[in-house]
C-alpha positions as CSV (number, residue, x, y, z in Angstrom):
1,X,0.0,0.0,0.0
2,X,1.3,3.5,-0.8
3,X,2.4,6.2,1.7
4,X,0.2,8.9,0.7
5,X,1.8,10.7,3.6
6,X,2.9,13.7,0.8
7,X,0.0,13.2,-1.2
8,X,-2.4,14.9,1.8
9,X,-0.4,17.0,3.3
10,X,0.3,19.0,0.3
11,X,-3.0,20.3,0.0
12,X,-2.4,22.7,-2.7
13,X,-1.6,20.3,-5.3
14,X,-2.0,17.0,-4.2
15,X,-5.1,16.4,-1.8
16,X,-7.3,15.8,-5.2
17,X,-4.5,12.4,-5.7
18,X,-5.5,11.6,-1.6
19,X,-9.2,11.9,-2.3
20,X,-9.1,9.5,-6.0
21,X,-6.7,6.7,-3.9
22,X,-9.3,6.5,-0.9
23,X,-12.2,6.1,-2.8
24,X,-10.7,3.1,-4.6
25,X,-8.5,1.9,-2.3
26,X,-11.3,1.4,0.8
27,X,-13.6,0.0,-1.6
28,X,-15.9,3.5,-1.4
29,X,-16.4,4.8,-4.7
30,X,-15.1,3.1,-8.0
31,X,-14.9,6.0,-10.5
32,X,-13.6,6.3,-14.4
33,X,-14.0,2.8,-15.1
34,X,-18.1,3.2,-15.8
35,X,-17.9,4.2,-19.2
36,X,-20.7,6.7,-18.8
37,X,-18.5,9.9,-18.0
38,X,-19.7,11.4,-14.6
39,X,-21.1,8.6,-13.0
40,X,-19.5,5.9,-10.4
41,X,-20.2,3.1,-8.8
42,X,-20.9,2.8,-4.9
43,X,-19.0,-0.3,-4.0
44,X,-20.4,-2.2,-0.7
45,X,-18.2,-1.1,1.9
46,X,-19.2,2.9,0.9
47,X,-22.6,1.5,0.2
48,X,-22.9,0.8,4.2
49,X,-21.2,4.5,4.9
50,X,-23.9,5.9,2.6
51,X,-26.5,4.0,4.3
52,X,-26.2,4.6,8.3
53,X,-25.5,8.5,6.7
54,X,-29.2,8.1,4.9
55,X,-30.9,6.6,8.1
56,X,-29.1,9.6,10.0
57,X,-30.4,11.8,7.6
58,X,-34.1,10.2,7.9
59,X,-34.0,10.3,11.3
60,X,-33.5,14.4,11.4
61,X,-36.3,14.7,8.9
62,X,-38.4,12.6,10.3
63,X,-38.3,14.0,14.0
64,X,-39.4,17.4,12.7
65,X,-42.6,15.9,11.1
66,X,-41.4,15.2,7.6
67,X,-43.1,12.3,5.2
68,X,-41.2,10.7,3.0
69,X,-42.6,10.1,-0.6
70,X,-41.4,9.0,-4.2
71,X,-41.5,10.8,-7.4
72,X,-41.6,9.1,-11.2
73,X,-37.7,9.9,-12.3
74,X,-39.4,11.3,-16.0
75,X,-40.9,14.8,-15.8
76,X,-43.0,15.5,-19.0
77,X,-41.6,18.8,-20.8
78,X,-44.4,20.9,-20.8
79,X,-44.2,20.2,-16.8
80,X,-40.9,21.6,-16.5
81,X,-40.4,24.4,-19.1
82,X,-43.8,25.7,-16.6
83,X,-41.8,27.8,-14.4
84,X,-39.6,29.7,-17.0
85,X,-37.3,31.1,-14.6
86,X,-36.7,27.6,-13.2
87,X,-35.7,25.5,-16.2
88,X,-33.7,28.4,-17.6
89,X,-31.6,28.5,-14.5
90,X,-30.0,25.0,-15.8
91,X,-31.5,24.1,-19.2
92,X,-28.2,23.3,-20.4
93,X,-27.7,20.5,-18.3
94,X,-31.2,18.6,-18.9
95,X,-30.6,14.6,-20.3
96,X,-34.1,14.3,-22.4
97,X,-35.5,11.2,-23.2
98,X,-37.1,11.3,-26.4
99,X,-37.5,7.5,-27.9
100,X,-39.0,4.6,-26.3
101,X,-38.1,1.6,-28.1
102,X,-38.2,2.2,-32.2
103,X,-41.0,4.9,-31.5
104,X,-40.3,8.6,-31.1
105,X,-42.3,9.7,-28.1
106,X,-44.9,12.7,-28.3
107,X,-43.6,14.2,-25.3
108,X,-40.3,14.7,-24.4
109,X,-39.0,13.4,-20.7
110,X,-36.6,14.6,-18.7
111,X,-34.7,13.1,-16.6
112,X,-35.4,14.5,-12.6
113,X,-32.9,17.3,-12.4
114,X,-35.0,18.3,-9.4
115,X,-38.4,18.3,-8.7
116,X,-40.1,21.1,-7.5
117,X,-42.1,21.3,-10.7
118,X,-43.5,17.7,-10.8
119,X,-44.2,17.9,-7.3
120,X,-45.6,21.4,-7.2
121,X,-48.0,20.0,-9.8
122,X,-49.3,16.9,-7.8
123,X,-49.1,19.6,-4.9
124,X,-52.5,21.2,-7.0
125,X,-54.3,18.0,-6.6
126,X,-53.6,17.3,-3.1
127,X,-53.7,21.0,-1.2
128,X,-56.9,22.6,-1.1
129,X,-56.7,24.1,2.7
130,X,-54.6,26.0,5.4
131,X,-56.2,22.7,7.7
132,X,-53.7,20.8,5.5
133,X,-50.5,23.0,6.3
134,X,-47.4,22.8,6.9
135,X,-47.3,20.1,4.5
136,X,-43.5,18.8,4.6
137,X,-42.6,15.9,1.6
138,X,-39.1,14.8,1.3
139,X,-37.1,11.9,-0.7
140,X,-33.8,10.4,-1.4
141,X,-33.3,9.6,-4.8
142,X,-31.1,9.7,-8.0
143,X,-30.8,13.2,-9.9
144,X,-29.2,14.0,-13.9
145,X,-27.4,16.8,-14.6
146,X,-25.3,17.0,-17.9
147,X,-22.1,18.3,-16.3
148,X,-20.3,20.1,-19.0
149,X,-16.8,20.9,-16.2
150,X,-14.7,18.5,-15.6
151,X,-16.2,16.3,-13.3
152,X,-15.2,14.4,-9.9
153,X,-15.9,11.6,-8.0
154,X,-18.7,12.6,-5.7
155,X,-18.1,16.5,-5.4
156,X,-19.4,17.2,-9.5
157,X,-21.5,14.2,-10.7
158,X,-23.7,13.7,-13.6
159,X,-25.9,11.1,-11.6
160,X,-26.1,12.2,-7.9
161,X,-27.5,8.9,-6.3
162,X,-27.7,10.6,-3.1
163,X,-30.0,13.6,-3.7
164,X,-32.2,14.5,-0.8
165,X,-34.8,17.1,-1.3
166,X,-37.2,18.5,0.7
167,X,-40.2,20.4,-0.5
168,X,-42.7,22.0,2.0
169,X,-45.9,24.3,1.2
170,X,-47.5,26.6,3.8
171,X,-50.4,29.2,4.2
172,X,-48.5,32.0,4.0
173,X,-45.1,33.8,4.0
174,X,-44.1,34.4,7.5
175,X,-45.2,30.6,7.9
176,X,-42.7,29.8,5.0
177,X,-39.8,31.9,6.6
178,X,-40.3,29.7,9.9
179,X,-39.7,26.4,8.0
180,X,-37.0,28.3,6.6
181,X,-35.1,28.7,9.6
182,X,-36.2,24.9,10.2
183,X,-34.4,23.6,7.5
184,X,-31.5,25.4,8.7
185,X,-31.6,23.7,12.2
186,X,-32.5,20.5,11.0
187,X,-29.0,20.6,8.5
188,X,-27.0,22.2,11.8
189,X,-28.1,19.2,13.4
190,X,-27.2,16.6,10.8
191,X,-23.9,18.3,9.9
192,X,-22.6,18.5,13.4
193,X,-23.4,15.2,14.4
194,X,-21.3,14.2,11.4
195,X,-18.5,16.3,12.6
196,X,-18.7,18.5,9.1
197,X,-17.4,22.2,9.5
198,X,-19.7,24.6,7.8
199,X,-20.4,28.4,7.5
200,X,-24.2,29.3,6.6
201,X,-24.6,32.1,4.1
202,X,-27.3,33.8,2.1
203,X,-26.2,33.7,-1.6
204,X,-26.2,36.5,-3.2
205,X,-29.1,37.6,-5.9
206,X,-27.1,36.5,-8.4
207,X,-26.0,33.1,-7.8
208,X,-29.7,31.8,-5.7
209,X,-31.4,29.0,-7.2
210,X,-33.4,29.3,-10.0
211,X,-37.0,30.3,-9.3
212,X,-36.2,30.9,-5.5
213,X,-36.5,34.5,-3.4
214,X,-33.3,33.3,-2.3
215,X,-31.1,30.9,-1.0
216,X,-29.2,30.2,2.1
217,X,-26.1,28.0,1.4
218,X,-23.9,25.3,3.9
219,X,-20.3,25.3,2.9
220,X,-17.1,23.3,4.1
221,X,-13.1,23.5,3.1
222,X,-12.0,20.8,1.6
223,X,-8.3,19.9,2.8
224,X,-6.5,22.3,-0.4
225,X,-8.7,24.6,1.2
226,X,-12.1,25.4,-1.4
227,X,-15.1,25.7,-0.3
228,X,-17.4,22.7,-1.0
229,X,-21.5,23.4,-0.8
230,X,-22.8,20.8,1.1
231,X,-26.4,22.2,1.5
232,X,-28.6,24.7,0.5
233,X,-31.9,25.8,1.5
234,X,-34.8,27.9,-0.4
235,X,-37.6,30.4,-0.1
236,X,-39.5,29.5,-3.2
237,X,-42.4,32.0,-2.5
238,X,-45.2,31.5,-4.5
239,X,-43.1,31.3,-7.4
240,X,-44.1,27.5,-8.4
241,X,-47.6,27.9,-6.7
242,X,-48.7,30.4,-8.8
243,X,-47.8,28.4,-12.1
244,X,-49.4,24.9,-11.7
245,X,-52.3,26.5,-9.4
246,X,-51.6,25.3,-6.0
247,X,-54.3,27.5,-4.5
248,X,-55.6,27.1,-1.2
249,X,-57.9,28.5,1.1
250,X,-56.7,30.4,3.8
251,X,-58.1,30.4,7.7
252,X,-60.1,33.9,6.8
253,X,-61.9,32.1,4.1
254,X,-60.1,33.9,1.0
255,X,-58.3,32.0,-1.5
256,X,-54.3,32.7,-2.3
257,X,-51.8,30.5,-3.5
258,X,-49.4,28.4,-1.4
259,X,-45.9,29.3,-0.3
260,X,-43.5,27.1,-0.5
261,X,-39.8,25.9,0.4
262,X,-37.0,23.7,-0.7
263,X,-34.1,22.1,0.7
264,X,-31.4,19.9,-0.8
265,X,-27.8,17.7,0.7
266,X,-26.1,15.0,-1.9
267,X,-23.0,12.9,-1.7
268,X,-20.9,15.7,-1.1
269,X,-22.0,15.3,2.5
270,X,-19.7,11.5,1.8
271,X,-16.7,13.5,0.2
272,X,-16.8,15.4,3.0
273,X,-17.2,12.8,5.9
274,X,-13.8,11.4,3.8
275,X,-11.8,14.3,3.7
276,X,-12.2,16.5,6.7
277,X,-11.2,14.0,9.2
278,X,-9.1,11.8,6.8
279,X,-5.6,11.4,6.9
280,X,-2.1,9.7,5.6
281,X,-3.2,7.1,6.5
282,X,-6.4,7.2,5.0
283,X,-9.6,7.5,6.4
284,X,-11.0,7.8,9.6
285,X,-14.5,7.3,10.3
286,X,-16.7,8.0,13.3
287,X,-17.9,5.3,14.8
288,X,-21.9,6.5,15.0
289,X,-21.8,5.9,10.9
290,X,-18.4,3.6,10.4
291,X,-19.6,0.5,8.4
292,X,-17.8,-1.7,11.0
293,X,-17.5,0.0,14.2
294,X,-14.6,-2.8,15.8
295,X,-12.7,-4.9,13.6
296,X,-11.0,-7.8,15.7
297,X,-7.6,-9.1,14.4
298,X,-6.4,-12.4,16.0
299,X,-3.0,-12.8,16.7
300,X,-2.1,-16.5,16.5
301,X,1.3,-17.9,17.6
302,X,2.5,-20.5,19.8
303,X,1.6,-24.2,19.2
304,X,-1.2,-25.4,16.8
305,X,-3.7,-25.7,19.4
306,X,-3.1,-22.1,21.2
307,X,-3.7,-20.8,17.6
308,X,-6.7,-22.5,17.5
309,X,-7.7,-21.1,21.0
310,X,-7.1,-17.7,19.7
311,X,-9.6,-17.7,16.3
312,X,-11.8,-19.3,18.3
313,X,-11.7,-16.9,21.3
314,X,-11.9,-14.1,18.4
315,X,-15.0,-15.5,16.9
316,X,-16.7,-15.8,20.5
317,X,-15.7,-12.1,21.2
318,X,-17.7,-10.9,17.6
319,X,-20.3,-12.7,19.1
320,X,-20.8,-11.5,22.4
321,X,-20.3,-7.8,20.5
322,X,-22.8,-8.8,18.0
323,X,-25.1,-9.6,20.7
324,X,-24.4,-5.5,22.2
325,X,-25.3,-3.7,19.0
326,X,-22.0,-3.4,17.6
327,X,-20.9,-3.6,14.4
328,X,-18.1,-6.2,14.2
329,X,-15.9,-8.0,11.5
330,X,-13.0,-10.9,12.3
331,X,-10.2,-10.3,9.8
332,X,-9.1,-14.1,9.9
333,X,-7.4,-14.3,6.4
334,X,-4.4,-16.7,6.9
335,X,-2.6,-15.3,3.8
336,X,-2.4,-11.9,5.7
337,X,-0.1,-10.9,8.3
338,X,-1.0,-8.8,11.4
339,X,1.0,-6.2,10.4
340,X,-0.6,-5.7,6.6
341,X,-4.5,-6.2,8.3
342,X,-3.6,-3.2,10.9
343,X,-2.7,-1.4,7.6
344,X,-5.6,-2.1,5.8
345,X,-8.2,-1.6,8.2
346,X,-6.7,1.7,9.3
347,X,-6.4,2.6,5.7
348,X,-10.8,1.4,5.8
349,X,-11.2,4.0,9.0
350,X,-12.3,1.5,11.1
351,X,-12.6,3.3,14.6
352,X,-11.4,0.4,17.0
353,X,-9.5,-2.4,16.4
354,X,-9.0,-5.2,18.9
355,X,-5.8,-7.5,19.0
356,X,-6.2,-10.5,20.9
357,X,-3.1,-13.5,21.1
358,X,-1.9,-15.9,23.5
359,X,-1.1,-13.2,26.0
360,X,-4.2,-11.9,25.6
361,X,-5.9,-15.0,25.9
362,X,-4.2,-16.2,29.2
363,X,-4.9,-12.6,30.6
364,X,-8.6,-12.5,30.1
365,X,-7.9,-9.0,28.1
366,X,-7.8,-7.2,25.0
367,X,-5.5,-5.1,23.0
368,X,-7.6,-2.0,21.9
369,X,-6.4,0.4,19.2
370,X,-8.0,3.5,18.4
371,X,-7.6,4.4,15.1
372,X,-7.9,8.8,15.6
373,X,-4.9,8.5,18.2
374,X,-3.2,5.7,16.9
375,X,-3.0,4.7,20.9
376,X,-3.0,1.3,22.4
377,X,-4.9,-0.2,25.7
378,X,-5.5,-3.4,27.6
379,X,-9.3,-4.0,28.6
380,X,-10.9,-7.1,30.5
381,X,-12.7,-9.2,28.1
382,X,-15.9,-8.6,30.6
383,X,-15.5,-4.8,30.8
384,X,-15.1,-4.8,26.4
385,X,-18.8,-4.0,25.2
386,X,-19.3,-0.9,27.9
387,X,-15.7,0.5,27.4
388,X,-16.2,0.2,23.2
389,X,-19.5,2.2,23.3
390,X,-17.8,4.8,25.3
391,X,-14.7,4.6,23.3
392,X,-17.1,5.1,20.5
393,X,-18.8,8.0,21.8
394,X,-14.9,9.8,22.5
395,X,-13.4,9.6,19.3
396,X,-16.5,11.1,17.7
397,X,-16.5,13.9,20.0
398,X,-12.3,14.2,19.4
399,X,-13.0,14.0,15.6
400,X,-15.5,16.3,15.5
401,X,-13.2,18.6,17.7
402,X,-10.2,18.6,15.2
403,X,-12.2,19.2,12.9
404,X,-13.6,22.5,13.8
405,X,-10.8,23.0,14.9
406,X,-9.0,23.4,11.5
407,X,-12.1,24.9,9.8
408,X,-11.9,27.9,11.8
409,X,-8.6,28.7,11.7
410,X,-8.7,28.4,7.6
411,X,-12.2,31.6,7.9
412,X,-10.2,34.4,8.1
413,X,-12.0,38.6,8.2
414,X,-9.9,41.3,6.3
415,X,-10.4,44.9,5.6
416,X,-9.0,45.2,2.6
417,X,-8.5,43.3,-0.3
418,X,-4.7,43.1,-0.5
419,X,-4.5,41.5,2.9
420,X,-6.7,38.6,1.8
421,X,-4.8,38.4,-1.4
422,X,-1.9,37.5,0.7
423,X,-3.9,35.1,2.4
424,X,-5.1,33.6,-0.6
425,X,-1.2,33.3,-1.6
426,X,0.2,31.6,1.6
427,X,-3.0,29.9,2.5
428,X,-6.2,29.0,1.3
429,X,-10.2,28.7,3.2
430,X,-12.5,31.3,3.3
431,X,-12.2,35.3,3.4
432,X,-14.6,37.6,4.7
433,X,-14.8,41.5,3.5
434,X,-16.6,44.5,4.5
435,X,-19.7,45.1,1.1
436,X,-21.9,48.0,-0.1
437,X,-24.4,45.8,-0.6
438,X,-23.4,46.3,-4.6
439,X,-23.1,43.8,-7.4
440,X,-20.2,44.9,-9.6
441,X,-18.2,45.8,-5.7
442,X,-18.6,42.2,-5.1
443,X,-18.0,41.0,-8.5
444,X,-14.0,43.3,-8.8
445,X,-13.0,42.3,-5.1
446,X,-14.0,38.1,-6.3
447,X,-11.8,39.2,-9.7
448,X,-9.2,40.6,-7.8
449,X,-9.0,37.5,-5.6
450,X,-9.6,35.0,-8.4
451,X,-12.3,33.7,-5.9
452,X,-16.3,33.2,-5.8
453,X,-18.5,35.6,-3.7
454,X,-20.3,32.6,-1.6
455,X,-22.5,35.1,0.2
456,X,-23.5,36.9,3.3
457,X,-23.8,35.6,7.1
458,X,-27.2,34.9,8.3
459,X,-26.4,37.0,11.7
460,X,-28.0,40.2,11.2
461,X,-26.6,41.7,14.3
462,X,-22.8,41.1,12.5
463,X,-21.0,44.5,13.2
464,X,-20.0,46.5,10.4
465,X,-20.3,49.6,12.1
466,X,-17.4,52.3,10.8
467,X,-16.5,49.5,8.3
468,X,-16.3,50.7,4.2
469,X,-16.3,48.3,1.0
470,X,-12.8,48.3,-0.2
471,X,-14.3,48.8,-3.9
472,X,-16.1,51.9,-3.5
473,X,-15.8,53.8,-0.1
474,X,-18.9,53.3,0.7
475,X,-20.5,52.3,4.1
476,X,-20.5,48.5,4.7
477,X,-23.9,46.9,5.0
478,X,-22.2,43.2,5.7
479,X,-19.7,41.2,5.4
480,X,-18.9,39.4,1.7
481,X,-17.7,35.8,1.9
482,X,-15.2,34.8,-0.8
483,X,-13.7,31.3,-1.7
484,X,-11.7,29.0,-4.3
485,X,-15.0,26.8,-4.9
486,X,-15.5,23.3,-6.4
């Protein structure tokens, strides 16, 4: 196995050479070898990371009164050209079916790129009353998008197989604004207990999703530093509503259209997991979502019947783990040594591993290694199951810790744009700048950085106060946030 030791520590050039070994080498993601450019293959051991990350997911939704539902993948044309300012905002990137078999098809299909149109559709058929409302719908599901940038495993897909949208609809506006800040919590929530770094920000007019009043944005670094959305949330007004007739009637007996709101993660929330608390050794995952929580290696040596004692002492010990809850795998392979399984399940980002041998075996103990430390300890065999849960519980809290930890330090606030230049130059993350509120200010200082304007904070007490845009002179209203973005 490689020492990819220089690989991610030299984020500027070589974390992208990190992130494609890892994927492939822990059996994550196989990428490039489908030969449909942009799409991968989720191989079964990032299938199970992508799984307990779902049911995480569901369970966040779900608590705050969300239904989960399932849309056809083919929306009909005349569906999704409805909302003009919606299907112009990524028209471009639409895959259309137009054949089925040997017959051209009277309608053209498209393949889901999103779905607030379909859904705002069937929304007209099944909203007729504020008694109905808040109506919250939400699914997991596969999404096209013809990419025409290069793309990357994960972080800029043609097929995301991991698209989670939610789309509420409400009486009115104020109502909408609540679910709003909802969203926001219920993505804090998920994020955090992932251990993923974020800032929130309100995007600026010109770069909200298409058809929205805005859009409030969750981004993370990467480790070469650019930002990576991982969430977005929407205010879709009446937008949608007003198009396919979503009309309801209101508690004072008069009849408006519904509000609505939209709210979207992918598998960037995966590439994420991977890369913020990864490292040379590969990955390291926590042990709420690891796919195997404890792997046991057995350590045989000695006489023929002491090794037997041992594998059969390790099988006994997945069992009684089994039996606790815990996720548990024997690596038994005889044509492996210790020494290459510690490698490879360190390499996997298995959180504990447990050694057990002769010693071991005549001591009534256990070797435990915790893969974040890299730090060994002897437990009694009858204390294991309580010690591993809490074991568990500390290196998520430590990984989530580092984590934050190194995001913050890489958010940096300058007053002028030559300082964050030189930022930009000896480091990289995110740079926050005193804005007029203009357009074409934020547009020259992004230029001048060779950066993207990702947005505003959400804190509307942030203080500006005596603070000017370094463009124009003029009073700040806010602070602009400005990144190297994927």
């Amino acid at each position: 196995m490689p020492d990819m030791r220089f690989v991610y520590n030299d984020l500027g050039r070589e974390f992208g050479r990190w992130f494609d070994w890892i994927i492939g080498a822990a059996e994550i993601y196989d990428y490039g070898r489908y030969p449909v450019k942009g799409m991968g293959v989720w191989m079964p051991y990032g299938f199970r990371l992508r799984r307990y990350v779902i049911e995480l997911l569901r369970e966040v939704l779900d608590s705050r009164g969300h239904e989960e539902i399932l849309l056809p993948l083919l929306i009909p044309d005349f569906i999704l050209a409805k909302e003009s300012e919606h299907i112009r905002g990524f028209e471009g990137q639409v895959y259309w079916v137009t054949r089925g078999g040997f017959e051209e098809l009277d309608v053209k299909l498209a393949l889901r790129p999103t779905s607030e149109t379909p859904l705002s559709y069937m929304e007209s058929f099944w909203i007729k009353s504020y008694k109905q409302l808040p109506k919250k719908y939400y699914q997991i599901v596969s999404m096209f998008r013809y990419e025409t940038k290069a793309t990357r495993p994960m972080l800029r897909v043609r097929e995301v197989t991991m698209f989670k949208e939610a789309h509420t609809v409400h009486e009115d506006f104020d109502d909408s604004e609540r679910q709003v800040l909802e969203a926001i919590e219920a993505y804090k929530e998920f994020f955090d207990k992932l251990g993923i770094p974020y800032v929130i920000s309100k995007r600026p007019e010109w770069d909200k999703f298409a058809g929205a009043i805005y859009t409030i944005a969750f981004d993370t670094l990467m480790p070469d530093g650019k930002a990576l959305q991982i969430g977005t949330v929407h205010n879709l007004g009446q937008n949608f509503t007003k198009v396919f007739e979503v009309r309801i009637q209101r508690r004072d007996q008069s009849i408006d259209y519904a509000w609505q709101t939209s709210y979207g993660v992918s598998e960037r929330v995966i590439a994420s997991l991977i890369s913020v608390h990864g490292d040379s050794k590969g990955l390291r995952i926590l042990y709420k979502i690891a796919p195997i929580q404890v792997v046991i290696i057995p350590i045989p040596a000695g006489s023929s019947k002491e090794k037997e004692a041992v594998i059969k002492e390790a099988h006994a010990l997945r069992e009684r783990l089994l039996k606790e809850g815990i996720r548990v795998h024997v690596d038994d392979d005889p044509d492996r040594t210790p020494g290459e399984k510690y490698n490879i399940w360190e390499m996997k980002g298995v959180p504990i591993r447990l050694e057990i041998g002769p010693k071991e075996l005549r001591e009534g103990t256990v070797t435990v290694f915790r893969r974040d430390k890299k730090v060994r300890v002897r437990v009694k065999i009858e204390e294991l199951a309580d010690f591993i849960k809490r074991l568990g519980k500390e290196i998520d809290e430590e990984l989530k810790k580092q984590a934050w930890e190194k995001f913050k330090s890489k958010v940096k606030m300058f007053s002028n744009v030559e300082d964050a230049k030189k930022f930009f130059e000896q480091d990289v993350g995110i740079v926050e700048i005193p804005w007029c509120g203009k357009e074409e200010c934020a547009s020259e200082v992004a230029e001048a950085l060779g950066a993207d304007a990702l947005g505003t904070p959400l804190d509307k007490d942030v203080d500006v106060s005596g603070m000017k845009c370094p463009t124009c002179g003029a009073p700040a209203v806010t602070l602009m946030r400005y990144a190297k973005k994927y």
